[in-house]
N, C-alpha and C positions, 0 to 999 in steps of 0.2 A: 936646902936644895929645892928648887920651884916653888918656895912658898910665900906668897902674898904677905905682902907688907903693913904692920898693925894699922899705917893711916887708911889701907882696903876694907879692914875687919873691922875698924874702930865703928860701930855703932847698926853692924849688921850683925840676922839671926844667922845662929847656929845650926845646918840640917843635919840628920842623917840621911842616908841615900834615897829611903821614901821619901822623907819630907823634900831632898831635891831635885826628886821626880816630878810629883808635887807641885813647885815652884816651878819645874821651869813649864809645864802644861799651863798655869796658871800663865806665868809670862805671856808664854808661844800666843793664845788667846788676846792677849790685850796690843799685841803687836800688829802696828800698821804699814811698817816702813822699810823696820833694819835689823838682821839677823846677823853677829857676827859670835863668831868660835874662835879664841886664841888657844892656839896649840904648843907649849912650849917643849913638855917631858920630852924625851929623845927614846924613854924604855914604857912602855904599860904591859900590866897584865891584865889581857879582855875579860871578862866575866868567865865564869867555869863554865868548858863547855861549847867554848867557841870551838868547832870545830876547823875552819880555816886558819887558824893561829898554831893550834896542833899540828894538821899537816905539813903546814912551812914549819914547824921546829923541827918535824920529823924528816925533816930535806923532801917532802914530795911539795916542789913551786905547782905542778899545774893541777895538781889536787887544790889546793891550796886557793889556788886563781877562780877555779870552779863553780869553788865555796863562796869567796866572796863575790863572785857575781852574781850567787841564792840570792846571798846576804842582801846586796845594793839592791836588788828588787824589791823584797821587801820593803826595801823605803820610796817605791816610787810614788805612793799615795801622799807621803810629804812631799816630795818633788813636785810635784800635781797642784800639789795644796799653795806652795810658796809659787807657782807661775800663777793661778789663777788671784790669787790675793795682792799678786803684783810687787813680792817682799825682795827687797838684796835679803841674799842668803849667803854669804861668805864665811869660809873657812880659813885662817890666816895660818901657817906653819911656820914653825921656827924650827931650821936645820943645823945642827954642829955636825962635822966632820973627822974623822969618820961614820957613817950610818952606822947606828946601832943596828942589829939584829931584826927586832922590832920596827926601826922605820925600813928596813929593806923590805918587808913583809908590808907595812903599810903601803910603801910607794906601789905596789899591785893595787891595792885597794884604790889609793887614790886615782892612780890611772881608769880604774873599773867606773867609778863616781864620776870621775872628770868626764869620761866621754857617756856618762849617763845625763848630762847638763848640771853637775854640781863645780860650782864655780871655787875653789880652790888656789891661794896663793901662798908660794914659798919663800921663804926669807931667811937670809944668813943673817943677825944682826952682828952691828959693834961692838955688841957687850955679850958678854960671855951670854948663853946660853939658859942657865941656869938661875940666874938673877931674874928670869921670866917665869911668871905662872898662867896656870891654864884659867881661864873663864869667858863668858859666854855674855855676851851685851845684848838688851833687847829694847830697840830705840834707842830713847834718852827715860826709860820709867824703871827698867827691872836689869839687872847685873847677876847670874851665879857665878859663884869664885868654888872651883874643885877645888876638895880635898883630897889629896893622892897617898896622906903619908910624909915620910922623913927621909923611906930607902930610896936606893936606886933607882929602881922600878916603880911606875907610879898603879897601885891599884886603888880606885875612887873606895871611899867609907862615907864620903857627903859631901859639904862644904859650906857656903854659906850664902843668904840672899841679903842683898842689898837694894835700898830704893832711895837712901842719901843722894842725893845732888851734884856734892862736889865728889862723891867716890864715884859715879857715875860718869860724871864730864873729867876725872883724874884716866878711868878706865878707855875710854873714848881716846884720850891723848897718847894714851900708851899704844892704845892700836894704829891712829893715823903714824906718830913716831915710828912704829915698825912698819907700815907701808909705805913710809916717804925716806926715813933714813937710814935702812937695811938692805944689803945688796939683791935683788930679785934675784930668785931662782928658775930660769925656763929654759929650755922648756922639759917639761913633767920627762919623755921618754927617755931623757939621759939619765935619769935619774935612780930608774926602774933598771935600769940595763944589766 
């Protein structure tokens, strides 16, 4: 379930979650152009701790909503950082239906980010869902591929970096593929509803 396929992995390093910290600061640095995040899991569990994940499990939405409006602040010095550097900064989401739990609670999020000027798109693909994994393309130089695990639920443990050529322009393809041949999702407020 969501896991990259051995010709992704074939000849990239192995991280733990430092090491793909790590990597992607390292990235993020060497990037002049293009920032993209493919979103496929449908379940994650945030880090311990997150406190806005808790209060929508615990049914309080505007607690919840609150929180992650803290949260998106704190990343406005990224935001800041990718207008002045002049970078595409895209988020691509992959939606199945029904929302899980998890993206009912994101779509606040996303709505919070989105009208913070974080550029965000939704996509139903063709193909089931799950045949899609999560990673992160920086240019055409650096690819991280999460690892989320086997369950349901995806909680990251690392993943892997990649600087190969063709897993890179293979990665690329798969992202344009899911923005030109997946049904668009918009707009964001029905979504959230």
């Amino acid at each position: 379930m969501h896991q990259p396929p051995e010709w992704v992995l074939d000849g990239s390093e192995r991280l733990d979650l430092k090491g793909f910290l790590e990597g992607f600061a390292e990235a993020w640095e060497r990037t002049m152009r293009r920032f993209l995040k493919v979103e496929a899991w449908q379940s994650y569990r945030e880090m311990d701790g997150v406190r806005s994940q808790e209060a929508f499990e615990a049914g309080d939405t505007a607690l919840a909503r609150r929180l992650l409006e803290k949260e998106a602040m704190g990343d406005q010095p990224l935001r800041n950082e990718v207008r002045v550097r002049g970078l595409e900064f895209t988020r691509v989401r992959l939606l199945s239906y029904p929302l899980t739990g998890y993206l009912r609670y994101e779509m606040i999020n996303y709505e919070v980010r989105s009208r913070l000027g974080e550029h965000i798109e939704f996509f139903a693909p063709s193909s089931p869902v799950e045949s899609y994994f999560d990673f992160l393309l920086f240019d055409s130089h650096t690819a991280l591929i999460h690892d989320y695990g086997s369950g349901p639920v995806g909680h990251q443990t690392g993943g892997w970096l990649t600087r190969h050529p063709r897993t890179l322009h293979g990665l690329a393809d798969i992202a344009a593929d899911l923005r030109t041949g997946s049904r668009q999702i918009w707009p964001l407020r029905t979504l959230s509803s």
